[in-house]
C-alpha positions as CSV (number, residue, x, y, z in Angstrom):
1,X,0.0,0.0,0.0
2,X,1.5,3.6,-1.1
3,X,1.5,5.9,1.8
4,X,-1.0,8.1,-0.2
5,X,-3.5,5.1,0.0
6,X,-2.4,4.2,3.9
7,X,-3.3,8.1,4.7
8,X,-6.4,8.3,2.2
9,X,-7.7,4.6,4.2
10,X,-7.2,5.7,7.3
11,X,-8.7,9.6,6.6
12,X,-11.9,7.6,5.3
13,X,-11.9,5.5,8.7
14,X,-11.3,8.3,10.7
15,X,-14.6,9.9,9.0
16,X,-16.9,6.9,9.5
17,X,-15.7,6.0,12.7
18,X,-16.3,10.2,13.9
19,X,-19.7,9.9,11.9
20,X,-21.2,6.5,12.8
21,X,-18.3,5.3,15.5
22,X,-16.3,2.4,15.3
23,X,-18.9,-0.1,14.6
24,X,-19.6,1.1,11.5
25,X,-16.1,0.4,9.7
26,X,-15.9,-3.4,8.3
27,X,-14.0,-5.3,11.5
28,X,-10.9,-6.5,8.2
29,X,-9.9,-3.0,7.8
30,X,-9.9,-2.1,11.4
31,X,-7.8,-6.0,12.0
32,X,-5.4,-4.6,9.0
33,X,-5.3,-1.3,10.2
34,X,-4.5,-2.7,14.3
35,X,-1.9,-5.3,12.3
36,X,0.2,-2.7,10.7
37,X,0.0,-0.3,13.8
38,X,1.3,-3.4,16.2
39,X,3.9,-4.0,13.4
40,X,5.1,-0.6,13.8
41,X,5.0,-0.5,18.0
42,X,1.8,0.5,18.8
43,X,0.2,-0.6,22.5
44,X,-0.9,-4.4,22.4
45,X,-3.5,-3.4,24.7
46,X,-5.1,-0.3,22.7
47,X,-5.0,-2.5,19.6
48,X,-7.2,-5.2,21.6
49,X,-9.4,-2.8,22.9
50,X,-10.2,-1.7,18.9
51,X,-10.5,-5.0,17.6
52,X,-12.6,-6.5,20.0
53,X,-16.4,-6.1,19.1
54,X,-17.3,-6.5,23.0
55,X,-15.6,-3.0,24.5
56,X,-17.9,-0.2,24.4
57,X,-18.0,1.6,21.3
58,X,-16.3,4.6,23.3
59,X,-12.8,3.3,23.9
60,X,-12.7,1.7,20.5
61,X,-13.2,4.8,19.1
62,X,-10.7,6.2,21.6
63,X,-8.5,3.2,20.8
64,X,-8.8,3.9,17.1
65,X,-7.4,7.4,17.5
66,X,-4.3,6.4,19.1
67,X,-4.1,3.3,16.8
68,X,-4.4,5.2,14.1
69,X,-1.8,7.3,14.5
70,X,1.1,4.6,14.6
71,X,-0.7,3.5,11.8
72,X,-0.3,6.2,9.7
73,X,4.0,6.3,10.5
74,X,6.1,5.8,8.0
75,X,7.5,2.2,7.5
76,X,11.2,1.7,6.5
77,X,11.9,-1.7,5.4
78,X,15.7,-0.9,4.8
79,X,18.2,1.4,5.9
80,X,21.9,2.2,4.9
81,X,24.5,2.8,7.9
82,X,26.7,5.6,6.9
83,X,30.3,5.5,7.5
């Protein structure tokens, strides 16, 4: 995924889930969303909280927010050590 599609996917989460909350965006993007964010360091509890349909919509949404924002880093899959 280019980072232009990452940030334009996770804009148009952020939408639905301020508009209709977190219930309303398809549980594979939010599990593809929380798998690239734990890839990336985010809190192993806050992406449980958002994947799991059982917390209150509240602190998945809440969750999401803070997901979301590891989410949207930039991933490096190489680097170069300079001398």
């Amino acid at each position: 995924m280019t980072p232009q599609n990452l940030h334009h996917t996770l804009h148009s989460v952020a939408e639905t889930v301020a508009d209709s909350g977190v219930g309303a965006v398809d549980a594979a993007l939010i599990d593809s969303i929380a798998a690239r964010a734990l890839m990336l360091g985010a809190s192993p509890t806050l992406v449980d909280i958002l994947v799991d349909p059982d917390q209150p919509l509240v602190a998945r949404g809440r969750a999401f927010g803070r997901v979301a924002l590891v989410a949207a880093r930039p991933q490096y899959d190489s680097f170069t050590l300079a001398a």
